[in-house]
C-alpha positions as CSV (number, residue, x, y, z in Angstrom):
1,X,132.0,96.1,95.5
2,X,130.6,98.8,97.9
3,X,127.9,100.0,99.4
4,X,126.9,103.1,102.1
5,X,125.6,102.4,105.2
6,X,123.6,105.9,106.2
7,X,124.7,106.0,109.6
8,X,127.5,107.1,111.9
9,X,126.8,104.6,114.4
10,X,130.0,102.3,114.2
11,X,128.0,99.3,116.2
12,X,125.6,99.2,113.2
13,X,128.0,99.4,110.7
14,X,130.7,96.3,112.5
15,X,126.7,94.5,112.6
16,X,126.4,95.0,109.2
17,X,129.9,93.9,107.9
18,X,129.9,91.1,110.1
19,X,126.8,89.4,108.6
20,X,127.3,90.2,105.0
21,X,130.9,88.8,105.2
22,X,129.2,85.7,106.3
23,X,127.4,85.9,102.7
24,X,128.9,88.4,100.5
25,X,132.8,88.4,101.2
26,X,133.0,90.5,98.3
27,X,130.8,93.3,99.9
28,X,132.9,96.1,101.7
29,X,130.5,98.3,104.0
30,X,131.4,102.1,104.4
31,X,129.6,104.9,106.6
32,X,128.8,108.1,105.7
33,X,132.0,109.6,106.9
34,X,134.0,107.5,104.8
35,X,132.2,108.8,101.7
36,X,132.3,112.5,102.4
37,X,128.6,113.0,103.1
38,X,127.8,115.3,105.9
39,X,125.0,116.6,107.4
40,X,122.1,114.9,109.0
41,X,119.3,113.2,107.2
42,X,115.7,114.5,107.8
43,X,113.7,112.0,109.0
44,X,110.0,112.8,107.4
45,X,108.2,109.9,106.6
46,X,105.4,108.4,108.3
47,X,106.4,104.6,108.0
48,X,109.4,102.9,109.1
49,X,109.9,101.8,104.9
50,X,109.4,105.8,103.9
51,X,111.7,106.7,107.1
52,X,114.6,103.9,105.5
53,X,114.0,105.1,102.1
54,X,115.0,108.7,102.9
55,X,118.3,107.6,104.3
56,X,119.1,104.7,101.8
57,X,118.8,107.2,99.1
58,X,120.4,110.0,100.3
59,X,123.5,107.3,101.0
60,X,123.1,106.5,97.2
61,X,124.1,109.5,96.2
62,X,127.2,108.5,96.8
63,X,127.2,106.6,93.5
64,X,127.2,103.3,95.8
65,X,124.4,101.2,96.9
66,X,122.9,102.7,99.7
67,X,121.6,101.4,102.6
68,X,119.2,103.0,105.2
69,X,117.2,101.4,108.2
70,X,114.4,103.1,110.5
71,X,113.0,100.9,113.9
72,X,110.5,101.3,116.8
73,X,107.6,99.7,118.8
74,X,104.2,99.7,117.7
75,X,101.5,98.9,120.5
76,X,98.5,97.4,119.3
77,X,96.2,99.6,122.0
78,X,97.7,102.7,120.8
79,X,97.1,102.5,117.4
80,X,100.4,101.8,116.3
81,X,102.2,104.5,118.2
82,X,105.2,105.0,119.2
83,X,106.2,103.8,115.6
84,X,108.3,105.7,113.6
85,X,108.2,108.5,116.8
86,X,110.0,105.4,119.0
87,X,113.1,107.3,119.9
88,X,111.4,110.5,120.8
89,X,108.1,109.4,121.9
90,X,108.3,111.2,125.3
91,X,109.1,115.1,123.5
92,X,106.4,114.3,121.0
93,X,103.4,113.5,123.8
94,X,104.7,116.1,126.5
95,X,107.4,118.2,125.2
96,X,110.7,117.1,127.3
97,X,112.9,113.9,126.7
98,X,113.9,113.9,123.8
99,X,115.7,110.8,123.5
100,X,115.6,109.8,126.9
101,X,114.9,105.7,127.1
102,X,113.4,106.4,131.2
103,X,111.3,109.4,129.7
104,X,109.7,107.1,126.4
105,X,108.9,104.6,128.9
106,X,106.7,106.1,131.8
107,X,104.9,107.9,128.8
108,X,104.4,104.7,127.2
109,X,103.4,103.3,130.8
110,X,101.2,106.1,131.8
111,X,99.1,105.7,128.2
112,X,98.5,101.7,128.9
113,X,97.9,102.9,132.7
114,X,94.4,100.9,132.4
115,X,94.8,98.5,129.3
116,X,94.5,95.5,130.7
117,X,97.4,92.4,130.2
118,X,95.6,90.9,126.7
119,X,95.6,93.9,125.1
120,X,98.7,95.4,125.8
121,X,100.3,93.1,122.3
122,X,103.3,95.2,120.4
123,X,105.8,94.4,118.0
124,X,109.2,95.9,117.3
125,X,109.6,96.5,113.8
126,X,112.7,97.2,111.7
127,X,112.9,97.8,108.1
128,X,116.0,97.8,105.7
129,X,115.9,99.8,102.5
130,X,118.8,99.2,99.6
131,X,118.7,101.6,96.8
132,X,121.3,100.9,93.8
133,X,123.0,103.7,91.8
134,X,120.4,102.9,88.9
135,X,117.3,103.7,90.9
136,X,115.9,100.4,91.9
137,X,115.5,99.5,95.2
138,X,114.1,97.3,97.3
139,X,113.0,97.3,101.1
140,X,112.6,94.2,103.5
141,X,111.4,93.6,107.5
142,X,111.8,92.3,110.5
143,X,109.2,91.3,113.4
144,X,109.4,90.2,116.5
145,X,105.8,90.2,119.2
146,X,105.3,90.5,122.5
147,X,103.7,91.4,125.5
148,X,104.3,95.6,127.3
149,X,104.4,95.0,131.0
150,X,103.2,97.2,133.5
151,X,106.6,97.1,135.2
152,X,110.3,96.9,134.3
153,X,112.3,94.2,134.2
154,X,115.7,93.3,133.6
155,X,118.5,95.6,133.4
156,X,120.0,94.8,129.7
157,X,118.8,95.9,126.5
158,X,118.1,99.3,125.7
159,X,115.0,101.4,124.7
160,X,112.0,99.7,125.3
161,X,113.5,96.0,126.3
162,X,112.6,96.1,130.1
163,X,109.0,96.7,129.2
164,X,108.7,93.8,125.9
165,X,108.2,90.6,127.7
166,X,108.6,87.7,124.8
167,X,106.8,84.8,125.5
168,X,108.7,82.2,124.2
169,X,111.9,83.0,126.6
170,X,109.5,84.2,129.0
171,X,111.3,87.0,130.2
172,X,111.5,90.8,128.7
173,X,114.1,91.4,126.0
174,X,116.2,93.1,128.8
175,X,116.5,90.0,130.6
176,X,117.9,87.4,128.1
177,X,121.5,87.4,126.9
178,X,122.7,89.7,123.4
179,X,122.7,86.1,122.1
180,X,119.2,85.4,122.6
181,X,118.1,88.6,121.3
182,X,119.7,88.8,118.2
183,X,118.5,85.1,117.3
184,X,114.7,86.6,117.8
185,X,115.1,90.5,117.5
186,X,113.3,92.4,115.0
187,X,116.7,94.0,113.8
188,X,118.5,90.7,113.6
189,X,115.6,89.2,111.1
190,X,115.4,92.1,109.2
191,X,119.6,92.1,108.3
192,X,119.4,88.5,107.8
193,X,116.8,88.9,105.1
194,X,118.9,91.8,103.4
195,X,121.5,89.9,103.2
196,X,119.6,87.1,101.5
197,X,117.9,89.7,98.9
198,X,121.1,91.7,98.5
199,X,122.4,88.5,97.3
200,X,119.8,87.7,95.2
201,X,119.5,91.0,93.8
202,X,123.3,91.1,92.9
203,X,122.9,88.6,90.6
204,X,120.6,90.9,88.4
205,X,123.0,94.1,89.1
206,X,125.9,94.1,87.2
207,X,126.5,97.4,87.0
208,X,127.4,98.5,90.5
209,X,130.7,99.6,92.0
């Protein structure tokens, strides 16, 4: 059995395979790539479920089940935001860095400026969508809260991570091992509850490749 990861990202697709052979054996994970589909997907919902929809069903279309994810930070001061604009927050609030982790952050920074500590809360979210060859679908998430400093620290991690202090491990998400973080991380909750619904729903799919 088969299903279509929407990415190109070969880090998310060895995450993916890893976990679901802990579960599904059966399951073989394939990119986008591997199934001929080109092009890049348009992005244009305004949640992180519409943003994994788009992607999970344009992977469908490869007559496989497809799977698509979307992530970011939401602050609670700011409404939200980034959210699903995480990855190009910087471009969308002054017009440079696209894509630029430094750039997202002093914007991010500069709009908390004089929020104090206790209302600075944010989670990253990440959501996984699965869409089967019939239609159905189904979409699950991932959490993890915490705390945006007014400084960096740590040097690990990536995006946001210097800034998201976690309070159980006291220390931002760039200061703790890979280990740590993927026992706590918003992605690592959010693949560990697709595989445990994949599952589930397997068992009321029998028609898929």
């Amino acid at each position: 059995m088969k299903l279509v990861l929407a990415s190109r990202n070969p880090k998310k697709i060895g995450e993916l395979r890893t976990l679901l052979a802990e579960t599904l054996p059966e399951i073989t994970v394939l990119s986008l790539d591997d199934v001929g589909l080109t092009g890049e997907i348009e992005e244009t919902g305004e949640t992180f479920e519409e943003n994994a929809l788009i992607k999970a069903r344009a992977a469908a279309t490869s007559g496989y089940i497809g799977v698509g994810d979307d992530s970011g930070l939401t602050v609670d001061a700011l409404g939200g935001e980034p959210g699903v604009y995480s990855a190009r927050y910087a471009q969308i609030k002054t017009g440079v860095g696209a894509h630029d982790d430094g750039a997202n952050n002093r914007v991010l920074l500069s709009l908390l400026e004089n929020v104090p500590i206790e209302r600075r809360g944010a989670s990253f979210v990440s959501t996984i969508a699965c869409v089967f060859p019939n239609g159905k679908f189904f979409t699950v998430r991932g959490e993890v809260k915490g705390t945006i400093l007014t400084e960096y620290h740590g040097s690990g991690g990536f995006g946001y991570d210097p800034l998201f202090y976690y309070e159980p491990y006291g220390k931002t998400l760039a200061e703790v091992t890979p280990e740590e973080k993927n026992a706590v991380s918003h992605r690592g909750k959010a693949i560990r509850a697709f595989a445990r619904r994949l599952k589930a729903e397997l068992g009321k799919e029998p028609e898929t490749k």
